[in-house]
LUMPAZA-59086 format. One record per residue (C-alpha): x, y, z; residue in one letter. Coordinates in steps of 0.25 Angstrom, whole numbers, padded with zeros to 4 digits, always signed. Last residue first. Layout:
N
XYZA;...
***
This chain:
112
-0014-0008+0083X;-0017+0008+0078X;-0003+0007+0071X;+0006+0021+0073X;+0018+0026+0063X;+0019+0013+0054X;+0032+0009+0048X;+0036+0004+0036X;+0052+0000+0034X;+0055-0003+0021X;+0068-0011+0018X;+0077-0011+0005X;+0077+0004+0000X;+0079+0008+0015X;+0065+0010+0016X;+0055+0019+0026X;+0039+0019+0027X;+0034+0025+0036X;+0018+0024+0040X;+0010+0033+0045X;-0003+0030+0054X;-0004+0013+0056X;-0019+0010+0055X;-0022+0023+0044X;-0009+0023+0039X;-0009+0008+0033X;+0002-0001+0032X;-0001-0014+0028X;+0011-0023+0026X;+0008-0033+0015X;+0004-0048+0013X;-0005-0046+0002X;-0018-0051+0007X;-0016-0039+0020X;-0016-0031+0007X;-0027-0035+0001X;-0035-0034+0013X;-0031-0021+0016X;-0036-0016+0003X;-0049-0025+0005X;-0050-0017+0018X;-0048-0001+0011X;-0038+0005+0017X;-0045+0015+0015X;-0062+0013+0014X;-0064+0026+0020X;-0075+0022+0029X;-0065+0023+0040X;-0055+0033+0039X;-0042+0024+0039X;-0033+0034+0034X;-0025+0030+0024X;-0013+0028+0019X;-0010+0013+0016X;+0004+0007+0017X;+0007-0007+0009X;+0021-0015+0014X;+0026-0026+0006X;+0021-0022-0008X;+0017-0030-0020X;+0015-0020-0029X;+0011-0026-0040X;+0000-0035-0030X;-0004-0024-0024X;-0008-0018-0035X;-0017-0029-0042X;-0023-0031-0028X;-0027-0018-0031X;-0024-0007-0019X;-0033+0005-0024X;-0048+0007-0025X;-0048-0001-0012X;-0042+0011-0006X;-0029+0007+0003X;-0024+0024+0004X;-0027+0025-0011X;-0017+0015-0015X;-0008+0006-0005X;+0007+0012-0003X;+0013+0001-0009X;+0026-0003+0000X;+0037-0014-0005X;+0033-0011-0020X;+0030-0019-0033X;+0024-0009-0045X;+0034-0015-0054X;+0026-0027-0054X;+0016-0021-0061X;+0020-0009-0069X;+0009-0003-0077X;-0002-0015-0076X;+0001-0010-0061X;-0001+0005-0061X;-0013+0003-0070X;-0021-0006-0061X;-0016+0001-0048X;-0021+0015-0057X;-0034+0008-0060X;-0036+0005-0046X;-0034+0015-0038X;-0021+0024-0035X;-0020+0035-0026X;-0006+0033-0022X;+0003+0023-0028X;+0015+0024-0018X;+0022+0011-0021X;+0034+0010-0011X;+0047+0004-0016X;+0059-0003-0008X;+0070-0012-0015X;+0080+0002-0015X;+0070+0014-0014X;
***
């Protein structure tokens, strides 16, 4: 919408990040990516990220321990990336709203 876009790339892993991006590169830069496979470490390439290159990343998940999502390295890459984590298992839901210029993300609860 306007100078706003959101990548929403769902399941994803690997070999479809790879595709997606030797398919269309730089064209996959957004303002928010929605991180692959709720923050897997089978998902959220550097390769990706780096496309992308997005100001804001949201991961849904839901924290269970032992489940491996977000996954630290994942977090880790982020964090390296400069980026605004959101994630739903540490902030409940998230809104997101855009004039088509500015976004506006806003956690619903934090557990700080």
């Amino acid at each position: 919408l306007g100078e706003v876009s959101v990548l929403l790339p769902g399941d994803i892993m690997l070999p479809a990040e790879k595709e997606l991006v030797a398919a269309v590169g730089e064209r996959l830069k957004s303002t928010v990516l929605i991180a692959p496979h709720h923050g897997s470490r089978s998902s959220n390439s550097e390769e990706l990220l780096r496309a992308v290159a997005p100001g804001a990343v949201l991961i849904s998940s839901a924290g269970r321990p032992g489940s491996g999502m977000p996954h630290s390295k994942v977090l880790e890459r982020y964090d390296r990336q400069g980026v605004r984590l959101y994630r739903t298992d540490r902030d409940g839901a998230v809104c997101l709203t855009t004039d088509g210029q500015t976004v506006s993300i806003l956690p619903h609860f934090s557990s700080n």
